[in-house]
KELO-460859 format. One line per field, with one value per residue (C-alpha): residue in three letters; y, z, x. Coordinates in nm, 3 decimals. Example, Ala and Ser with C-alpha at 12.3 -4.5 7.8 and 13.67 -1.06 7.14 Angstrom:
<nodes>
residu <- ALA, SER $
yy <- -0.450, -0.106 $
zz <- 0.780, 0.714 $
xx <- 1.230, 1.367 $
</nodes>
This chain:
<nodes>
residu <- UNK, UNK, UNK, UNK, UNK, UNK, UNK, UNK, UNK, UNK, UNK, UNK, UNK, UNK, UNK, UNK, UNK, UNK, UNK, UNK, UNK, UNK, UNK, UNK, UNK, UNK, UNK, UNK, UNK, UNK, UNK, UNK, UNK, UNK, UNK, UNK, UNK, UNK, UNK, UNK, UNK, UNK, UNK, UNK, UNK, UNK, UNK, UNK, UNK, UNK, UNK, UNK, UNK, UNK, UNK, UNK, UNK, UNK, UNK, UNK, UNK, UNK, UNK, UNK, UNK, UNK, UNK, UNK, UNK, UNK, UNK, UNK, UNK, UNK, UNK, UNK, UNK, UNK, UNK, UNK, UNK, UNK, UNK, UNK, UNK, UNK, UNK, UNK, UNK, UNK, UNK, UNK, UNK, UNK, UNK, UNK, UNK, UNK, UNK, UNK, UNK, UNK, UNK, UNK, UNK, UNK, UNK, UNK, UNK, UNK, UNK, UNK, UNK, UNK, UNK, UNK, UNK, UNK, UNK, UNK, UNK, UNK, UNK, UNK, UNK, UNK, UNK, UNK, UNK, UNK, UNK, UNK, UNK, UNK, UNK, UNK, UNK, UNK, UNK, UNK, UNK, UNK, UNK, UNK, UNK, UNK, UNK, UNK, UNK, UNK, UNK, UNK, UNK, UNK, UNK, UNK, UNK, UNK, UNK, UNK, UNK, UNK, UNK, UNK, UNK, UNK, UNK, UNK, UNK, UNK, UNK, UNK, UNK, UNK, UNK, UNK, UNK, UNK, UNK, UNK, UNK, UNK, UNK, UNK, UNK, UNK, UNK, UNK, UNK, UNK, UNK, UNK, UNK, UNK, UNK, UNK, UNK, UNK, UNK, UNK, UNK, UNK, UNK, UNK, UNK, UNK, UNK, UNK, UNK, UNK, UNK $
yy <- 1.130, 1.136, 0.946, 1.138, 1.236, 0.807, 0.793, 1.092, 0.945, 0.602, 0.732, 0.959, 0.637, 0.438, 0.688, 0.787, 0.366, 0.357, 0.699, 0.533, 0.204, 0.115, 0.456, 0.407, 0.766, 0.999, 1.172, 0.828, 0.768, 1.091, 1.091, 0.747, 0.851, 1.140, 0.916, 0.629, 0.905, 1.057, 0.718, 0.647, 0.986, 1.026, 0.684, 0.415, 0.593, 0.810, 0.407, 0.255, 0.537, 0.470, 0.100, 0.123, 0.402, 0.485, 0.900, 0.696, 0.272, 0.261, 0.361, 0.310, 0.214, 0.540, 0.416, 0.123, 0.103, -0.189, -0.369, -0.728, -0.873, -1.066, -0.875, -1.112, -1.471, -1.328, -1.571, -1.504, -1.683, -1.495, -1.159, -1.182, -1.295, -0.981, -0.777, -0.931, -0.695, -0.403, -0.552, -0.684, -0.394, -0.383, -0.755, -0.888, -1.243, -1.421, -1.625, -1.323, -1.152, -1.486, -1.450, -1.084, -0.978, -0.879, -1.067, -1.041, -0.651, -0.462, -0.283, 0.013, 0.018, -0.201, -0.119, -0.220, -0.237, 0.003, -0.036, 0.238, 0.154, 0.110, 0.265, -0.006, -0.303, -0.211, -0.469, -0.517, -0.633, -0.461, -0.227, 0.109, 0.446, 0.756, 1.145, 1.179, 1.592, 1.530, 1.509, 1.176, 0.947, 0.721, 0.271, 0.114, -0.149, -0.110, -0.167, -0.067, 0.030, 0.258, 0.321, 0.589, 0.737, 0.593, 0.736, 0.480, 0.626, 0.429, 0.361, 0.217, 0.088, 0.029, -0.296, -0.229, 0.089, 0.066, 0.283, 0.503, 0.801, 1.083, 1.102, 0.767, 0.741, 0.881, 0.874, 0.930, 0.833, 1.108, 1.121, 0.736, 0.746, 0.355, -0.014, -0.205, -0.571, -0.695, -0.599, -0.587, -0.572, -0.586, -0.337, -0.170, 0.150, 0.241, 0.325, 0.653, 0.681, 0.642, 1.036, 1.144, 0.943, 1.222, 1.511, 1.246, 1.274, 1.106, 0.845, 0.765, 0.713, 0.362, 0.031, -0.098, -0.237, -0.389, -0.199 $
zz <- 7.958, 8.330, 8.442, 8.510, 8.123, 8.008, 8.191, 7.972, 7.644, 7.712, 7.817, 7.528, 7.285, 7.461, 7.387, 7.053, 6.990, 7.108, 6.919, 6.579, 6.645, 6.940, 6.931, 6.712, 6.786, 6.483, 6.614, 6.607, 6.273, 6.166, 6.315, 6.227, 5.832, 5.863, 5.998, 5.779, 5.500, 5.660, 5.674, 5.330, 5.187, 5.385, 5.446, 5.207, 4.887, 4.944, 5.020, 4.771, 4.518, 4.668, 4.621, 4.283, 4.114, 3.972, 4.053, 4.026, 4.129, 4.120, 3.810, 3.807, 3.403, 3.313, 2.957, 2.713, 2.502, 2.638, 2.653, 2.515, 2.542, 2.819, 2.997, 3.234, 3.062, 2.699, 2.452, 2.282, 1.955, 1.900, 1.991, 1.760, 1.477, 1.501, 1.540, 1.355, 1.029, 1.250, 1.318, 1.016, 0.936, 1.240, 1.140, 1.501, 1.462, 1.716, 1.851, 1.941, 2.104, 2.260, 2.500, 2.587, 2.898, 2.955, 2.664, 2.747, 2.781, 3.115, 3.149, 3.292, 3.661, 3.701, 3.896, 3.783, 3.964, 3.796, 3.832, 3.683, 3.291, 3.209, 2.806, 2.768, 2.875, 2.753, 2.436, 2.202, 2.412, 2.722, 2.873, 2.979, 3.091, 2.940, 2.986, 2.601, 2.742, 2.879, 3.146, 3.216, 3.148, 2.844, 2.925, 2.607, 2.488, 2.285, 1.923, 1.803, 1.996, 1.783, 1.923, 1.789, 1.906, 2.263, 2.294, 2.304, 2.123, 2.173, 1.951, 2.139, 2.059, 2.275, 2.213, 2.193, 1.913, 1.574, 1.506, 1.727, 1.857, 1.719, 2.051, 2.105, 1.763, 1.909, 2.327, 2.411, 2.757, 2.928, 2.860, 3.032, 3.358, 3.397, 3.298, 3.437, 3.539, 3.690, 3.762, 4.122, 4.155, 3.833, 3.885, 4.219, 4.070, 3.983, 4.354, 4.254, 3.893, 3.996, 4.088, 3.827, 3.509, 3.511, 3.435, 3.110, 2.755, 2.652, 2.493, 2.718, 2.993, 3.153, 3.130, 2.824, 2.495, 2.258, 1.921 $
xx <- 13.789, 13.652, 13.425, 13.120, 13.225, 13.213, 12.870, 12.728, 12.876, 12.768, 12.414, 12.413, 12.531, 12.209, 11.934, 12.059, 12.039, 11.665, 11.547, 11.723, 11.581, 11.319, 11.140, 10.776, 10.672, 10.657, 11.004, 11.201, 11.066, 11.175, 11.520, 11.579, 11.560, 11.732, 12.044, 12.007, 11.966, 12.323, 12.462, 12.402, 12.492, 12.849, 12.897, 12.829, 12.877, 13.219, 13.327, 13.151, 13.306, 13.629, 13.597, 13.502, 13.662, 13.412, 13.192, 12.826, 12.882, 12.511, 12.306, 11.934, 11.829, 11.634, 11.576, 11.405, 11.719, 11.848, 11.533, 11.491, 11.123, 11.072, 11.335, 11.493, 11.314, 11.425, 11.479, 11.796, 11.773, 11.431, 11.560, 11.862, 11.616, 11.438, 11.757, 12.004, 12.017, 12.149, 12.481, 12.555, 12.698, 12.970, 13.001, 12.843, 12.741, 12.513, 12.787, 12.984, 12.713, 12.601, 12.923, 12.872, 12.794, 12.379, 12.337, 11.939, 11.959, 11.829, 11.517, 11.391, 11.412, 11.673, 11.968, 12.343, 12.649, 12.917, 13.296, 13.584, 13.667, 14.006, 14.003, 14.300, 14.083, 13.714, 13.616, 13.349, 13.027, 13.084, 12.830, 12.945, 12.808, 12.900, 12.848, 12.667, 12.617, 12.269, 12.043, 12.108, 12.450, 12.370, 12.401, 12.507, 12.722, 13.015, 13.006, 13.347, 13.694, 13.963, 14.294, 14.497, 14.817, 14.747, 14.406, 14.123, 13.750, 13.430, 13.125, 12.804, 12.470, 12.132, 12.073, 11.629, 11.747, 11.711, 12.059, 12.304, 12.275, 12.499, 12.627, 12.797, 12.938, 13.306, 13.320, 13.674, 13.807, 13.755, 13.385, 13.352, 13.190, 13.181, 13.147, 12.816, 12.960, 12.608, 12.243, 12.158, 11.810, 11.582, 11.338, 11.429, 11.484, 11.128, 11.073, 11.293, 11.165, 10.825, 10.839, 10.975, 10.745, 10.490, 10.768, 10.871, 10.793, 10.478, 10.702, 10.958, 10.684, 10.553, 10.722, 10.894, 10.813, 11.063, 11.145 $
</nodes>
């Protein structure tokens, strides 16, 4: 590279910096979301995917069915009062479920951090998120593992639903997008759900109540 060709890039690099960052007119407003939009599209997720494993590493809670009340100052030995008589049946006892991970639920809103699931190393407790064939991928935690001639089927559970959905009585492998190892920021996720509450079902609109 000449020269006179260093000078153009370098003045080139100096007024693209001040349009992204210095400029308060409308058009460096403009421009600078269209680049951190860019940035975050072609940038951060392809690495955060790649750092992950995992197609989605982000998941904004689009559902109450991991709500506990209080959300995050839930008291756990109340909650398991009221819900204890649905795991009786899978034999889940409050000490067991004490140790699980989210062990006060999520809410609506919140964002969680998702990493790939190995079938081979998901357990009993663990929050995962799974393609249940609709709109949206379904958050729940596992209830039950089977393993059977090297393939690994699921059975999950919201923790704020009274029983399971027909969908996440058998997930196999392949249907697993995910396993959600912490929540990021509780609530962050309305500013993108906000848009879409008025498009909802009467009853899956507005903040959460517990079932």
């Amino acid at each position: 590279m000449g020269i006179e060709n260093k000078k153009k890039f370098k003045k080139f690099l100096n007024d693209f910096w001040y349009i992204v960052w210095k400029d308060e007119s409308i058009k460096g407003w403009i421009i600078s979301i269209i680049f951190i939009f860019l940035v975050i599209k072609l940038v951060f997720f392809p690495l955060m995917n790649l750092t992950t494993g995992t197609r989605l590493p982000l998941a904004i809670v689009e559902s109450c069915s991991m709500y506990h009340q209080g959300n995050l100052f839930s008291d756990y030995n109340s909650w398991w009062t009221r819900h204890e008589n649905k795991y009786l049946d899978i034999q889940l006892n409050k000490e067991e479920f004490k140790n699980f991970i989210f062990k006060n639920g999520f809410s609506k809103g919140d964002i969680l951090f998702i990493i790939k699931a190995k079938p081979e190393k998901l357990e009993i407790g663990d929050v995962i998120i799974f393609d249940g064939g609709r709109k949206n991928p379904i958050i729940h935690r596992v209830i039950n593992v089977t393993q059977k001639n090297e393939k690994y089927t699921f059975s999950t559970l919201g923790d704020n639903n009274d029983g399971q959905l027909s969908v996440e009585k058998e997930i196999n492998s392949e249907e697993l997008i995910g396993k959600a190892v912490f929540r990021i920021v509780p609530g962050f996720g309305w500013a993108k759900l906000i848009f879409y509450e008025p498009l909802r079902p009467e009853n899956e609109k507005g903040f959460c109540d517990e079932r």
